[in-house]
N, C-alpha and C positions, 0 to 999 in steps of 0.2 A: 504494500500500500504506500501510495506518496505520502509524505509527511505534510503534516499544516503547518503550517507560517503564523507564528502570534507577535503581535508587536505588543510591548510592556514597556510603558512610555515612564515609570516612577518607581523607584525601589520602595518594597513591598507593596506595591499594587499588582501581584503576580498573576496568574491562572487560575488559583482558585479554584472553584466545582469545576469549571473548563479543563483545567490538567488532570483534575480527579479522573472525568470523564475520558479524556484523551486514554489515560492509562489504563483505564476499566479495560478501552474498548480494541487497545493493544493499536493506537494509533501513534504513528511516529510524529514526533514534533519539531519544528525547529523554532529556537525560542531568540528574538533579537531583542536588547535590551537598551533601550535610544537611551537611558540614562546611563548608563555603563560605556557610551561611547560608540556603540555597534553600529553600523551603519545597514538603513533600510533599505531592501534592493526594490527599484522601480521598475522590477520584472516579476512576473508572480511564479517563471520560471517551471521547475519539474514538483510544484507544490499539489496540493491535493485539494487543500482549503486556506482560508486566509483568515485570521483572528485576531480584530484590534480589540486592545483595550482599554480602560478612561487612564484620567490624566489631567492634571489642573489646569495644563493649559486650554484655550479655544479654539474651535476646528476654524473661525475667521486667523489663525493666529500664522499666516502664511509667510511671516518674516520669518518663522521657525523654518530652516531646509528641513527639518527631518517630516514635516506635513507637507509640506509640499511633494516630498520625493513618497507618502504615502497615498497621497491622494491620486499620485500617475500611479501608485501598484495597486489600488484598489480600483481605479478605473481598469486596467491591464486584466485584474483579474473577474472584472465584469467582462467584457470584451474576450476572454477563453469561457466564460460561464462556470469558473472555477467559483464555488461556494463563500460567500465572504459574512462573517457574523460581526455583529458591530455591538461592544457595549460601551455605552454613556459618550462617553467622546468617539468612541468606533463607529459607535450606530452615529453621530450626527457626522462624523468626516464620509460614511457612506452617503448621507442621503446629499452632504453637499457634492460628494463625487456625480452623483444622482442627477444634477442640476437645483435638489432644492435647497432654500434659504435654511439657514440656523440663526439663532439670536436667543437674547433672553427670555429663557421661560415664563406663561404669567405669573409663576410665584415657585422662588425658589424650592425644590425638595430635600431634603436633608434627613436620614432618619427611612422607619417600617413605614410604608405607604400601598395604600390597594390601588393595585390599576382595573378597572371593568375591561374584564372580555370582552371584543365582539362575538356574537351569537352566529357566525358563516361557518361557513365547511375551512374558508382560510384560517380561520382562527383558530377551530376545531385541529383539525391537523397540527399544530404546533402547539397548543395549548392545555388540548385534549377537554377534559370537564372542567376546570378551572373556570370559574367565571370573575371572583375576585381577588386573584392570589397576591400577597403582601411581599414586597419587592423592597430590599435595601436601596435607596434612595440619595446618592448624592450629586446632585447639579443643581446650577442656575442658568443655562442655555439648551435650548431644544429644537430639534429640528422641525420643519412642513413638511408635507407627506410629499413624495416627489413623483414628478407625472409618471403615470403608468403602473406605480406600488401600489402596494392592499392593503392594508389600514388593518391593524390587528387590534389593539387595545388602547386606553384613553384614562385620562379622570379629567376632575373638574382644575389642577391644579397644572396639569401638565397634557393639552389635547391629546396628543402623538406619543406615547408608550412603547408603540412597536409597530413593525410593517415587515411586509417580506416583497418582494421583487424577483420577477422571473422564474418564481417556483424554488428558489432556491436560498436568496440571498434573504439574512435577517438584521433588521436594526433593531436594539434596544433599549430603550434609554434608561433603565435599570440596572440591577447590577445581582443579575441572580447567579453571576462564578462568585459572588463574596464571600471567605469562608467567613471562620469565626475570628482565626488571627489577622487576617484583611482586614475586615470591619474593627476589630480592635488597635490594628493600626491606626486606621482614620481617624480613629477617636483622638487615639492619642497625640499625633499629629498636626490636627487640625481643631483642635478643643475650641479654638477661638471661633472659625467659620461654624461650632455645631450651635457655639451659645451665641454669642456676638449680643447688641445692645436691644432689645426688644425686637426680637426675633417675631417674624410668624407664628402660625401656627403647625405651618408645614415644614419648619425647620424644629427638629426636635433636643433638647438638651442629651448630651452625651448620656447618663445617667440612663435615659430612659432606652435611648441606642442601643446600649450594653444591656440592659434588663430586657432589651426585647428579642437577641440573642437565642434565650430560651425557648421565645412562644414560636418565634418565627424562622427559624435557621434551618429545621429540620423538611418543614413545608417547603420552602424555597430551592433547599437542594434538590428535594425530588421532581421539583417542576422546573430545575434548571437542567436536570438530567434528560425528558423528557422536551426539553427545546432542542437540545444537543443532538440526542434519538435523532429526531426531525429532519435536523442541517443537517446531520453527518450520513443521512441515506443518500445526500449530491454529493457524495465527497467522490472527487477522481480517483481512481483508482491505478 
């Protein structure tokens, strides 16, 4: 089997249930690490599939060469119809590859947040009975749905959740590879961006982050497993 290609734009923002997955499913990986220096190849070459991951910066942030040089591999690997999955920063550099806009969210996410299912056969197929599943949450930019995509899921706080394109390709603006030590990162991290000065209420205190770890970490893996399922039945071979 060809190996996927993950980009891992931040140390300890790694693979997550993605690599779990990978490894369950005895899939080969090749892992490039832009904060380590690695450089991203603008060819999607003898890959299988293609896996961005988030990242603090923003998919506008085109002064960055290393999005620039992802957004021609992620075009490239549209254009062979090699498989490409997008989370939080992946899924919005997809849909700008896409042609659609990204910009600030209506309101930041930070924190466990339910996205609604669409109720189609598209949604179905990747989401399976899931109608409200709770999604570790962190962004303040989101993508439009880009012409020709399928509209997967939504809330009131962030429209655009997820889409798939061409039967294969997935955007997500969630973050369902987050394990435990992931999210415990972030926490840690980024304490300031979880509390910050009168926050939302879509922005959740760290506290409550970590305490929701327990309710929510266990449902999310099995439905980030079952997205994977999905992608990984396009994966080249």
């Amino acid at each position: 089997m060809r190996p996927v290609l993950v980009i891992e734009h931040t140390a300890g923002d790694g693979p997550g249930h993605f690599g779990e997955w990978l490894a369950a499913r005895r899939v080969p990986a090749t892992l490039v690490r832009v904060h380590a220096g690695e450089a991203v190849p603008a060819r999607i070459g003898g890959h299988g599939g293609l896996c961005v991951l988030g990242g603090p910066m923003g998919a506008n942030d085109t002064h960055l060469d290393h999005l620039r040089t992802e957004l021609a591999l992620i075009r490239d690997a549209l254009d062979a119809r090699v498989p490409v999955i997008g989370h939080c920063l992946g899924g919005q550099l997809l849909a700008k590859a896409l042609g659609a806009a990204v910009g600030r969210s209506p309101a930041p996410e930070i924190g466990w947040h339910p996205i609604a299912v669409d109720d189609t056969p598209a949604a179905r197929r990747w989401f399976g009975d899931a109608r409200e599943p709770v999604l570790m949450q962190w962004h303040r930019d989101a993508f439009e749905l880009p012409r020709g995509a399928t509209p997967l899921a939504g809330s009131a706080s962030c429209p655009r959740q997820a889409f798939e394109h061409d039967g294969l390709h997935l955007a997500l603006q969630g973050h369902p590879e987050a394990d435990r030590a992931k999210v415990e990162h972030w926490v840690a991290k980024h304490r300031g961006a979880a509390t910050g000065e009168a926050p939302p209420p879509t922005v959740q205190p760290p506290e409550a982050i970590l305490a929701g770890l327990e309710r929510h970490l266990a449902p999310m893996r099995a439905l980030a497993h079952r997205l994977y399922d999905a992608w990984g039945a396009g994966l080249r071979r």
